[in-house]
VEXDREN-2710 file (C-alpha; in Angstrom, 1 decimal):
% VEXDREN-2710
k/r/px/py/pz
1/UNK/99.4/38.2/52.8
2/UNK/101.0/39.8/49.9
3/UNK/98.4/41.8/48.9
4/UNK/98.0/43.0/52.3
5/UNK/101.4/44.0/52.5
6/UNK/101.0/46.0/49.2
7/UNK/98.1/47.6/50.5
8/UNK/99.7/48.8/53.5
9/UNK/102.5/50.0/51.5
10/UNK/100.3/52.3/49.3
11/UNK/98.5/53.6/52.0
12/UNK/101.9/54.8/53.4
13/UNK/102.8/56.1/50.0
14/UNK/99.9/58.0/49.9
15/UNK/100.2/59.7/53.5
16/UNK/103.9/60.9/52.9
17/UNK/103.2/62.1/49.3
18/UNK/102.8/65.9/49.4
19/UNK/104.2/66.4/53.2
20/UNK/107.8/66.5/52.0
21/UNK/107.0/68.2/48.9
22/UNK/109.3/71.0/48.2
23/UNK/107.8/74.9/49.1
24/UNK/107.3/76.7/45.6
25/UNK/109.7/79.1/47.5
26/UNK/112.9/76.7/47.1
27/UNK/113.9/77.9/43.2
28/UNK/117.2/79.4/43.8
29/UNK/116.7/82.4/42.2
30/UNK/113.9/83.7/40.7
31/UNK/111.6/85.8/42.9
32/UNK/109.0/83.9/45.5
33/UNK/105.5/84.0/42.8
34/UNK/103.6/81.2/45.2
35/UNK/102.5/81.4/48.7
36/UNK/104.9/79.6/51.1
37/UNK/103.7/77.8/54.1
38/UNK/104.3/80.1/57.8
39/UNK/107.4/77.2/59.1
40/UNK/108.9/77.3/55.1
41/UNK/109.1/80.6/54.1
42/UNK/112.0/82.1/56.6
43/UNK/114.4/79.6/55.5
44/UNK/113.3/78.5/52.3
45/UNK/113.0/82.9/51.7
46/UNK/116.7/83.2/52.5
47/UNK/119.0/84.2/49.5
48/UNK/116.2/85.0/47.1
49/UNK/115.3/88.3/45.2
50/UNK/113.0/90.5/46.3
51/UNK/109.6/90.3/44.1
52/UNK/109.6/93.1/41.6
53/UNK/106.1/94.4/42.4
54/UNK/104.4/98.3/42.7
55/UNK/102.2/98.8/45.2
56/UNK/100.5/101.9/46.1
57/UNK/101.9/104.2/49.0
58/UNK/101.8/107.0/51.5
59/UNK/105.0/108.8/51.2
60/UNK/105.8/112.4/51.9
61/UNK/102.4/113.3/52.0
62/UNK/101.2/112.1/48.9
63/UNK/100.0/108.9/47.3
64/UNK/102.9/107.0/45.2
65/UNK/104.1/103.5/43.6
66/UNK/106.8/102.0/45.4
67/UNK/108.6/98.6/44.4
68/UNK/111.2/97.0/46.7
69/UNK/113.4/96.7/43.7
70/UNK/113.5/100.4/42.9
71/UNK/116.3/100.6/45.5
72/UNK/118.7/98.5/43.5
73/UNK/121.5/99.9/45.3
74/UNK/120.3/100.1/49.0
75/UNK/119.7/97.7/51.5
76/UNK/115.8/97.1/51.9
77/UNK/113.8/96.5/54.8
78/UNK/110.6/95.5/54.2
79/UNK/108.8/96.0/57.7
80/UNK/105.3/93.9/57.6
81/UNK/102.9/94.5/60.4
82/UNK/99.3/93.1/60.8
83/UNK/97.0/96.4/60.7
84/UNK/96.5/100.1/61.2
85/UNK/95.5/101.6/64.5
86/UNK/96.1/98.7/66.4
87/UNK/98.1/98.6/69.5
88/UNK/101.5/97.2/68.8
89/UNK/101.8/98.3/65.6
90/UNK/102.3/102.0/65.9
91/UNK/104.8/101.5/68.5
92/UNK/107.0/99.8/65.8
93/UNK/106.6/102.3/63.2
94/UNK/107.6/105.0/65.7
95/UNK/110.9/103.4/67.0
96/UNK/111.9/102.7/63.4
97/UNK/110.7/106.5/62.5
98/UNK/113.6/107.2/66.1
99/UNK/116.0/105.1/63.9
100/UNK/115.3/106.3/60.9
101/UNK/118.9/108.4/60.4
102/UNK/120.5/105.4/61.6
103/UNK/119.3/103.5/58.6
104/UNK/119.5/105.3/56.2
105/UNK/123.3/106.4/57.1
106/UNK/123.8/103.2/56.5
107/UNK/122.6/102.8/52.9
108/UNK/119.0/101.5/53.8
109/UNK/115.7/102.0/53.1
110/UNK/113.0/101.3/55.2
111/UNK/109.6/100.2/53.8
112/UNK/106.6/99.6/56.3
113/UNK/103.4/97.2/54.6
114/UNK/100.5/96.0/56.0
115/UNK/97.5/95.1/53.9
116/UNK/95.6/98.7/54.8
117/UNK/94.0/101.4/52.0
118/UNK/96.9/104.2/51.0
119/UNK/93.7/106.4/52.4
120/UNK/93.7/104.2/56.0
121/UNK/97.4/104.9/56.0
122/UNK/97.4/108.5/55.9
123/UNK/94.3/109.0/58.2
124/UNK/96.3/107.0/60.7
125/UNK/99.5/108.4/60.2
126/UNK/97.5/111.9/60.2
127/UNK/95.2/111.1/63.6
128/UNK/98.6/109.1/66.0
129/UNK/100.9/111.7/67.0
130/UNK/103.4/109.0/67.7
131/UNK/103.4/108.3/63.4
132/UNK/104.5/112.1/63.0
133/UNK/107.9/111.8/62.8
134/UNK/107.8/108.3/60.3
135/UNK/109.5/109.6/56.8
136/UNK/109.7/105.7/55.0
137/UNK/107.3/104.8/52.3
138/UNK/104.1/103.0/53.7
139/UNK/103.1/100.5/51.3
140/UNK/99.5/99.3/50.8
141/UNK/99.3/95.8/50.0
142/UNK/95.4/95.5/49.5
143/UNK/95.3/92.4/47.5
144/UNK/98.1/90.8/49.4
145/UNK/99.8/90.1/46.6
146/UNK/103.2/90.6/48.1
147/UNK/102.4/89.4/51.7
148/UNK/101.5/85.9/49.7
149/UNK/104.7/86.0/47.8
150/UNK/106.6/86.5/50.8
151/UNK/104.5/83.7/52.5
152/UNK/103.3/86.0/55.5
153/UNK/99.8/86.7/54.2
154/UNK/97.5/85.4/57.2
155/UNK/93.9/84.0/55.1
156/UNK/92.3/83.7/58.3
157/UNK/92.9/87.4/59.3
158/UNK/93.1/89.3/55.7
159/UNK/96.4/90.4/56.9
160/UNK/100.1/90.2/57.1
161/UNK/101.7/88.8/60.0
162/UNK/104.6/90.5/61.9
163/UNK/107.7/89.7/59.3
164/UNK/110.4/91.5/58.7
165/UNK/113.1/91.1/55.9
166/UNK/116.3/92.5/55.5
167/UNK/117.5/93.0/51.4
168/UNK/121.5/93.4/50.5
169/UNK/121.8/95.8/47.5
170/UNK/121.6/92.7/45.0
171/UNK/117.9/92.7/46.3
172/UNK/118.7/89.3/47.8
173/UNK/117.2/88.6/51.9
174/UNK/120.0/87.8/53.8
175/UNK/117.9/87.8/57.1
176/UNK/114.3/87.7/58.1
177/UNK/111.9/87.2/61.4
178/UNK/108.8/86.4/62.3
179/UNK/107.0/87.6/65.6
180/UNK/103.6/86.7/66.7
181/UNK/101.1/89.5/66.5
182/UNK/101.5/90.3/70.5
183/UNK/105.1/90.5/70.2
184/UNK/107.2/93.8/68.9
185/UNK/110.1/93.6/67.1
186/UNK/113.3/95.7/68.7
187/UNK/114.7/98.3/66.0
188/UNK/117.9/98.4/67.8
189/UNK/118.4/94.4/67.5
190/UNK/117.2/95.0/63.4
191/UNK/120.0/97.7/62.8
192/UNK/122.9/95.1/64.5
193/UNK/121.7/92.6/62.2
194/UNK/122.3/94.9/59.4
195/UNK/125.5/95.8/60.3
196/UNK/126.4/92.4/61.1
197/UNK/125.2/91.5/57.1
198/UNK/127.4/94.5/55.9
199/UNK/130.1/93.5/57.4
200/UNK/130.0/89.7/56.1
201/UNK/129.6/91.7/52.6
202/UNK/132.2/94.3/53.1
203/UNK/134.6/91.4/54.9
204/UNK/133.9/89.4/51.8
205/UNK/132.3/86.3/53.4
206/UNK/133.1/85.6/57.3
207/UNK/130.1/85.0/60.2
208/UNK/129.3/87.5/62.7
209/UNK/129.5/85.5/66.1
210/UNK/126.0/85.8/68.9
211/UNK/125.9/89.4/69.7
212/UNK/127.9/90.9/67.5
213/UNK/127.9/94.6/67.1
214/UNK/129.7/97.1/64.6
215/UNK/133.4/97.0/65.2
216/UNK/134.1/93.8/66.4
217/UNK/135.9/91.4/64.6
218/UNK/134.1/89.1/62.5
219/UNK/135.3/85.1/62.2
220/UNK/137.3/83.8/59.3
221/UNK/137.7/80.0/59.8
222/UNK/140.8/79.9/57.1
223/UNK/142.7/82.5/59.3
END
């Protein structure tokens, strides 16, 4: 009987060992080096530095090396979408081209990246009258490299899923989101959300209530 019991009791050991283990994405502060899991890598993501990485890009017409961390004293947004001439996808990259003053008034940078050639980029960008007005960097991830880092690398596909993250001017995420492919992401909902995380910063500390927009009060519980 005992030996059955410590059977059964290894046997559960075994099956729980590895599904709680921690995502290589929980270190508190150094940059996210191993692919995280889909369900660990928006929270687990939150509060860390962005990876200090070049990657080839299309940017004012010519072909350049772009690292999120370059913009050490902007916010970052680091806008991954699955693929080039698709369907969705250019419709994203043109709203955030409309709202591209917007941004950047506000201190931030936008940076698109999808797992596409520089040389796909600017034949697309070159061919979709809708991309004419985009003036961001568009980073070529080829190898992935960052899309694993940032745990939205899709191995099935060879390509990043829809994920956005937003960067303070420390370089740490202070929001991200993660759409399936079918699903658009609303550049008018990504600019409240950083205003809402400029405020907390500017306020120092306090928590923008459900809709929040710019002007409104934030909450201080100690008031």
């Amino acid at each position: 009987m005992n030996k059955m019991l410590l059977a059964a009791l290894i046997i559960v050991a075994g099956c729980s060992s590895g599904s709680d283990a921690p995502c290589p994405c929980s270190k508190p502060d150094a940059a996210c080096l191993q692919p995280c899991g889909r369900e660990s890598a928006p929270g687990s993501c939150i509060g860390r530095v962005l990876p200090d990485i070049r990657l080839d890009a299309f940017y004012n017409g010519r072909f350049v090396k772009v690292s999120p961390r370059q913009y050490s004293r902007k916010w970052v947004i680091l806008f991954f979408y699955p693929a080039d001439f698709t369907f969705v996808c250019p419709t994203e990259l043109k709203e955030l081209a409309d709202y591209y003053n917007e941004f950047t008034a506000m201190g931030a940078e936008i940076l698109s990246v999808s797992t596409d050639s520089v040389y796909v980029h600017r034949a697309w960008k070159s061919s979709n009258k809708d991309l004419g007005g985009v003036r961001y960097p568009m980073l070529s991830d080829r190898t992935g490299a960052l899309s694993r880092m940032l745990g939205v690398y899709d191995g099935a596909q060879g390509c990043a899923d829809r994920a956005t993250f937003l960067a303070d001017p420390d370089g740490r995420i202070v929001a991200c989101e993660f759409h399936h492919e079918s699903i658009g992401r609303s550049a008018d909902e990504l600019l409240r959300k950083l205003a809402a995380a400029q405020a907390v910063r500017e306020g120092s500390g306090g928590y923008c209530p459900a809709g929040w927009k710019a002007g409104q009060e934030i909450i201080h519980p100690e008031q």
